[in-house]
N, C-alpha and C positions, 0 to 999 in steps of 0.2 A: 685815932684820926684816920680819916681813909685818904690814901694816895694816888693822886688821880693819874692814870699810865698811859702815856704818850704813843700813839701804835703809827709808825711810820706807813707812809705811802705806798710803798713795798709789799708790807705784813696786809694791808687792806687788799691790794690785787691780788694777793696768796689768796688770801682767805674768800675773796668772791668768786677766783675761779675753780675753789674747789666746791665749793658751794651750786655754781654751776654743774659740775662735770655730775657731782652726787644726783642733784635734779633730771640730768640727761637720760642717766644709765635705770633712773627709777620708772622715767616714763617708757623707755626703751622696754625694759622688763615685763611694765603691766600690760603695752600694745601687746607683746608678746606672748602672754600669756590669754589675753583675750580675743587673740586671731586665731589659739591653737584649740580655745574650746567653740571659737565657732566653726572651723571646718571640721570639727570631729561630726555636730549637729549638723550639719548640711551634709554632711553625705549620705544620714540617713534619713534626711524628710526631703532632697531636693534633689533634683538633676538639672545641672547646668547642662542645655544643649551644645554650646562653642565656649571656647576659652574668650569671645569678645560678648557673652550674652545672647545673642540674635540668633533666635527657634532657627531649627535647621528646616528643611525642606520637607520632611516627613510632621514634623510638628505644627506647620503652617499646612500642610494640607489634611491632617487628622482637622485643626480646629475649625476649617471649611467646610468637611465633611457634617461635623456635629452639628455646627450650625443651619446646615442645610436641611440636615435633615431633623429638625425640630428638639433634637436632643431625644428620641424616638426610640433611637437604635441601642442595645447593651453589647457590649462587648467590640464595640467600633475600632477595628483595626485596619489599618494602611502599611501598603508594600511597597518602597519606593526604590524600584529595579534601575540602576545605573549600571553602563550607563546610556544602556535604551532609554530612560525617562520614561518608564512603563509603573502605571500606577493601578496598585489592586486595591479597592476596598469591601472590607465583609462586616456586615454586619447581622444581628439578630432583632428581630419583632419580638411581640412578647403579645399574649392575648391567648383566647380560645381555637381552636384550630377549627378551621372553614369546614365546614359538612355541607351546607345545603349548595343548588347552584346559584344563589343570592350571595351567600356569606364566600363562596368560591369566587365569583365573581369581582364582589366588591377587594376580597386580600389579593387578587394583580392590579388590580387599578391601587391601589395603595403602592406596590412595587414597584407598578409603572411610578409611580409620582416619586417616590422616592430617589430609583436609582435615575430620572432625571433630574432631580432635584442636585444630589450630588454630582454630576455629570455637568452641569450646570455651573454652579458654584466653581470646581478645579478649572475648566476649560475658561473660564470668564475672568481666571485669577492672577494672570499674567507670569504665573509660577512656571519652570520648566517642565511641559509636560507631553508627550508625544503621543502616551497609548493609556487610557483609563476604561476599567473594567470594576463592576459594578455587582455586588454577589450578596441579594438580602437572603437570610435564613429565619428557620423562624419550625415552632413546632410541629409534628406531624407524629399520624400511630404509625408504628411496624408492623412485619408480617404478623407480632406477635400479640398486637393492638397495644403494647407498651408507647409514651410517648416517649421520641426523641426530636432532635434537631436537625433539619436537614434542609435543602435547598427550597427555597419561594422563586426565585428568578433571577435574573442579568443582565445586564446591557453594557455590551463594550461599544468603544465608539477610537477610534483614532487620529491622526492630525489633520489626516486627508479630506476624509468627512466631515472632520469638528470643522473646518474651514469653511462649510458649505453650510453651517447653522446660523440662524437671525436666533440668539436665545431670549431678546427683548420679544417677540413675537411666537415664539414654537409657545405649544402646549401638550403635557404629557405624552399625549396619545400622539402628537404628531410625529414629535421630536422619537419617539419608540418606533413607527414606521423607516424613521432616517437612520437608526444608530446601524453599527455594522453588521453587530449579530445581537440577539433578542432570545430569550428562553423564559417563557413563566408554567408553573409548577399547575394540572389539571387536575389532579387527585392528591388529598392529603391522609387517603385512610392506607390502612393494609392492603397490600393485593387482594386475597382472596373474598376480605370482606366485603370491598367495595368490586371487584369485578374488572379492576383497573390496573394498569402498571403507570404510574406517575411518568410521562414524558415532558419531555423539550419543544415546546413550541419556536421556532426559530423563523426568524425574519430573513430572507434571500440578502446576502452584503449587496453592500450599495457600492463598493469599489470597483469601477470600470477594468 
């Protein structure tokens, strides 16, 4: 015959609060074990920019820059010099290199557009920004007629003159007559082949 056993009021609150405590320390355990394998994975496929999330200031004007300039550029890098507020970007073109004076012509009107494109986009972005300079790169031969990488042109502009821009209104060419200073690349062969030493074309500042 079975004997049916009376468990005081007592022996029940034992028995639920261990019950509880077991259940605590199991959940406690397994958050624990599944925060320590997700930060091992995030440190190698992510980079938090701040400890609250929110891209730092290099990150917001890298993805201005890209944007701007049509996703165009490889190797798209930004320098953000504090605490001047002085911003460098460089980037690289990719394509056949300019020989004729057509094909010479048309890759600085591309730079023109370009580094006002970007120049545009930082200065319009309400971001802190006092001095941006502007550096596309992009293929060329050497003396040796080998191809490397080397300068297409620039356009720096500063806060003085960014103050003096309508950029709903400017267009390439205009906004290049305004910026501070101005360089685009005239020769992309060898010296000797072509007859040429690759200069600086420069625009007189516009700083009174």
């Amino acid at each position: 015959m079975i004997r049916a056993q009376f468990i005081g009021p007592r022996r029940i609150s034992t028995f639920l609060l261990l019950c509880a405590i077991s259940t605590t320390l199991l959940t406690i355990g397994g958050c624990a074990l599944s925060s320590g394998n997700g930060s091992s994975k995030g440190t190698e496929t992510q980079v938090v920019p701040t400890s609250s999330g929110t891209p730092t200031i290099p990150d917001q004007l890298t993805s201005l820059a890209e944007q701007a300039s049509g996703h165009v550029l490889r190797d798209l890098q930004i320098k953000y010099q504090q605490p001047q507020e002085n911003v460098l970007v460089t980037g690289t073109v990719s394509g056949s290199i300019p020989r004729t004076p057509t094909q010479v012509s048309s890759s600085q009107e591309d730079v023109k557009a370009l580094c006002f494109r970007i120049e545009r986009a930082l200065w319009t972005s309400n971001l802190p920004v006092q001095n941006v300079t502007v550096t596309i790169l992009g293929p060329v031969f050497d003396d040796y007629d080998d191809q490397i990488t080397s300068w297409y042109g620039t356009a720096q502009l500063g806060t003085k003159a960014a103050s003096r821009f309508d950029w709903t209104r400017l267009s390439a060419d205009e906004a290049w007559n305004m910026f501070d200073s101005t360089s685009l690349r005239e020769d992309y062969g060898p010296f000797e082949g072509w007859g040429l030493t690759p200069v600086a074309t420069a625009s007189p500042s516009n700083q009174p």
